[in-house]
N, C-alpha and C positions, 0 to 999 in steps of 0.2 A: 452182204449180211452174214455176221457169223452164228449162227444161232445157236442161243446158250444152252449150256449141258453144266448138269450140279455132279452129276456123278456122284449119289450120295451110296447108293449100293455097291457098287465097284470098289472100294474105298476104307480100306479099316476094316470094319466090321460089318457083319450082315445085318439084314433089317430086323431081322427073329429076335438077335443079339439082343440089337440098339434096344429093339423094345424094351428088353427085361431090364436094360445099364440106365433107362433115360429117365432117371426122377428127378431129378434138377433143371432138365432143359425147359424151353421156351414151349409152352401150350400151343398157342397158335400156329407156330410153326411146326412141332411134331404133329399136330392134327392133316394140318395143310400138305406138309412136302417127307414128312415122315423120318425125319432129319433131328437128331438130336444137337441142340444148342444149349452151350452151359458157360459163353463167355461170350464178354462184348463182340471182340474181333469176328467170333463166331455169327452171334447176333446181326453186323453190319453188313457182313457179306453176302447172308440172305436176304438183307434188305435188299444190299445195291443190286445182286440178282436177279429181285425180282423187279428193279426197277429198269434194270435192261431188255428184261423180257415184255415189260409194255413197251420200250421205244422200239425194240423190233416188229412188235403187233400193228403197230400203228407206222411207220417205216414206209410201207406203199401207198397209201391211203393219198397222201399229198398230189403224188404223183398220177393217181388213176386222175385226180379231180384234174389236174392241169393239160392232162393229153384230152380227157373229155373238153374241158374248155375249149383247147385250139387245134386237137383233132390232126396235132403233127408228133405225135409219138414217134413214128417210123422214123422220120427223119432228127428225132432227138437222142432214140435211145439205140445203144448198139444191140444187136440181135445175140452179138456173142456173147456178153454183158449179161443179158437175160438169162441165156441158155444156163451160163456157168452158173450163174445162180441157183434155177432151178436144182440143178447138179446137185451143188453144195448142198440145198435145202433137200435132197430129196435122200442124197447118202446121211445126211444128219441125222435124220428120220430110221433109215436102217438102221446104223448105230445105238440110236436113240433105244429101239425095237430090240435088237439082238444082246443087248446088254440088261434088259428088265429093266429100263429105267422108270419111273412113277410115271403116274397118269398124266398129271398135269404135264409132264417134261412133251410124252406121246402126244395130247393131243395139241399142246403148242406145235410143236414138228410138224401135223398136218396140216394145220392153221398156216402155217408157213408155206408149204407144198402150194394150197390151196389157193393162198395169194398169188405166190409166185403164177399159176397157171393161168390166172384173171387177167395178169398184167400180162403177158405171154399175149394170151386172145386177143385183148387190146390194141396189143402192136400187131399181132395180123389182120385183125378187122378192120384199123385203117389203112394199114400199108396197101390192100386190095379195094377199099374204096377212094383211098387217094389217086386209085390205078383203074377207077371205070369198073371196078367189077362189084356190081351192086349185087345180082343174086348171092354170090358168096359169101357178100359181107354179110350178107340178112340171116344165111344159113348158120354164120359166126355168132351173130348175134345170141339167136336163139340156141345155140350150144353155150354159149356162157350163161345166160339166163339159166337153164337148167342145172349146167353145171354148180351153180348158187344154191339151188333150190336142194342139190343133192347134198352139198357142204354139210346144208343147214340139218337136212338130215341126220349126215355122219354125226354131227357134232350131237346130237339127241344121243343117237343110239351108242357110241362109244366110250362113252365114263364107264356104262354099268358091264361094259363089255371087259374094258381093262381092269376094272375091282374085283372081276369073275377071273381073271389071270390073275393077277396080283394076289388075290386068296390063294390060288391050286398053287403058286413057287413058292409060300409060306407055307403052307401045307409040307411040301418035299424039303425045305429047309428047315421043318421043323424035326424031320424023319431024319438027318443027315445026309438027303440028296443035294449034291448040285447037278442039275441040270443041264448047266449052260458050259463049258470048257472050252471047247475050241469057239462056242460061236462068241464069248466074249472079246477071243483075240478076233475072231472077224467084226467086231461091232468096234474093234480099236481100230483095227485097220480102217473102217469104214471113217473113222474120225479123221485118219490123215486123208484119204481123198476128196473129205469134205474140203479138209484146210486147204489145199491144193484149187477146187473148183472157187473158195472163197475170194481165194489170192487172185486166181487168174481172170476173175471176171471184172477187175476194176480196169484192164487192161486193155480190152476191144474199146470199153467208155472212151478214157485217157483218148486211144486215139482217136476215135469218134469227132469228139471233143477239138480235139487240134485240128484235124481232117475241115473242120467248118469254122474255125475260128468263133467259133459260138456254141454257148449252151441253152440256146435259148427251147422252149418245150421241153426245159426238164426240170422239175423242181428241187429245187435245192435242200429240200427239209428231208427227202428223202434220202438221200447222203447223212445228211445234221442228226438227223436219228438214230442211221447206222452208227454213226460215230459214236454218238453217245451209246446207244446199245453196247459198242463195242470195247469201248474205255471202262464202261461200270462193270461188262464181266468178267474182262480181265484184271479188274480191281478187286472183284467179289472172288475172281481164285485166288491172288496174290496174298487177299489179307486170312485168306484158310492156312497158309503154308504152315505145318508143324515147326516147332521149337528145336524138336531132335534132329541133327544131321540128318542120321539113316532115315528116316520118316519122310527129312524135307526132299532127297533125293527122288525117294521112289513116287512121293506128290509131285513133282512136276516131273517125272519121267509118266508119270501115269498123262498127268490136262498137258502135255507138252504139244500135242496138234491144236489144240483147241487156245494154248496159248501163244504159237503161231499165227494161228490163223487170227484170232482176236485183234492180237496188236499190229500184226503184217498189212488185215485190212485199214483198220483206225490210221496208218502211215499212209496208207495209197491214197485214201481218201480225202489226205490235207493238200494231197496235187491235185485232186478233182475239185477240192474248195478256191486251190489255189487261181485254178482255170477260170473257175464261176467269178471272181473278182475282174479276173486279166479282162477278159472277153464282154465280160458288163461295161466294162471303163471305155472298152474301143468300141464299143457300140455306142453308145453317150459318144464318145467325142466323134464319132462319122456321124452322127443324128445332129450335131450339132455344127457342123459342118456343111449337111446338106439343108440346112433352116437358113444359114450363112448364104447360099449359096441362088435360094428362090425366093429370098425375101428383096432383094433388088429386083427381081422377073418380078415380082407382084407388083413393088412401086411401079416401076415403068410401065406396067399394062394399064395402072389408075390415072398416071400420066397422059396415056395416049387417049383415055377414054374423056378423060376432062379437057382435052383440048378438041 
């Protein structure tokens, strides 16, 4: 998963600015993401961005429900795969943090974290009861239940938390502080080892994947959604690119990790699509093979028993 970043404060102009420039834009969307829109191209890109950001929200979801189904996670999903993930979602989150990006961006990034750590638990909670170890799975259990109950918490208590930030940098940017200088360049750095954890985690899959000549206990939507996640956001940066050379330079020198990682992962993914076809076909034609194979054993046993 690459998880989307609008990078609307980083960007041009500051928020203080926008405010005072923004009487032409889009209502909805200055209320929403705080973001001044004043043309179509402008307009679409916040759409299709925030239509990435639901198929990443929803992204795991597929997948929790089919390891609970058939309770073979462990042997579906690579360990590495997760880890890097988490990674990815969790430096995004810094970045996300260290840069002031809007609320809604913050508490998507946790939201993201948060999944990540469910499916995480997941895989350990059957990987040790697929292994006889019932008490620890139970002690599993009951950490992720809480874990839940904590989310749902965070998620209360932190709108009012980051609009209580979000006012005090408007505040200091209204004084002519910036605040933030170096830790911006750490919240960009933070963006390329996202890219980096984004990349590398389709690759433990892959061989996973080959390693059993099956994909079977993994759902395939949750791939289909990254993708899509990941094609809309790097559409929703591509169609922002400035008009002006020098502009269009420094815009994708600025989302250059983030468009990396977008389309780097969206590529890896069409060999993980590509696997889920291969592997489904040879399983159908050895299922059909071994039906070939016992359906003569059943005649002849009906054989012997009618004679």
């Amino acid at each position: 998963m690459m998880a989307p970043q609008l990078y609307i404060h980083a960007f041009n102009i500051s928020a203080v600015e926008n405010r005072r420039l923004c009487i032409n834009g889009t209502p909805w969307i200055w209320h929403l993401l705080e973001e001044c829109v004043e043309n179509a191209w402008e307009y679409w890109s916040v759409v299709i961005g925030l239509i990435s950001i639901v198929c990443f929200l929803f992204a795991a979801l597929p997948q929790l429900y089919v390891a609970y189904q058939n309770g073979k996670v462990d042997q579906a999903l690579s360990l590495g795969f997760l880890l890097c993930w988490i990674g990815g979602d969790l430096t995004n989150f810094i970045g996300c943090y260290l840069t002031n990006q809007l609320s809604i961006q913050i508490v998507t990034a946790i939201f993201y974290v948060n999944m990540d750590i469910i499916m995480l638990s997941q895989f350990v909670y059957y990987k040790l009861k697929n292994q006889k170890m019932t008490k620890c799975s139970m002690h599993l259990k009951n950490f992720c239940v809480t874990w839940v109950l904590i989310c749902i918490t965070l998620c209360a208590i932190l709108p009012s938390q980051l609009f209580l930030r979000n006012q005090f940098h408007s505040i200091l940017l209204e004084a002519g502080k910036d605040p933030l200088g170096m830790i911006k360049l750490s919240g960009f750095v933070c963006g390329y080892i996202s890219c980096v954890f984004y990349l590398g985690s389709r690759f433990p899959q892959l061989y996973k994947n080959f390693q059993r000549q099956s994909t079977e206990g993994t759902s395939y939507l949750l791939f289909a959604l990254a993708m899509m996640g990941n094609c809309t956001y790097g559409l929703s940066l591509v169609l922002k690119v400035p008009a002006a050379k020098s502009l269009r330079n420094l815009y994708l020198l600025h989302h250059l990790p983030w468009l990396i990682g977008s389309f780097g992962v969206l590529f890896l993914d069409i060999f993980i699509t590509a696997q889920f076809i291969i592997y489904r076909k040879q399983n159908k034609r050895r299922f059909s093979l071994v039906a070939m194979e016992v359906k003569p054993l059943l005649v002849d046993e009906e054989d012997s028993q009618n004679i």
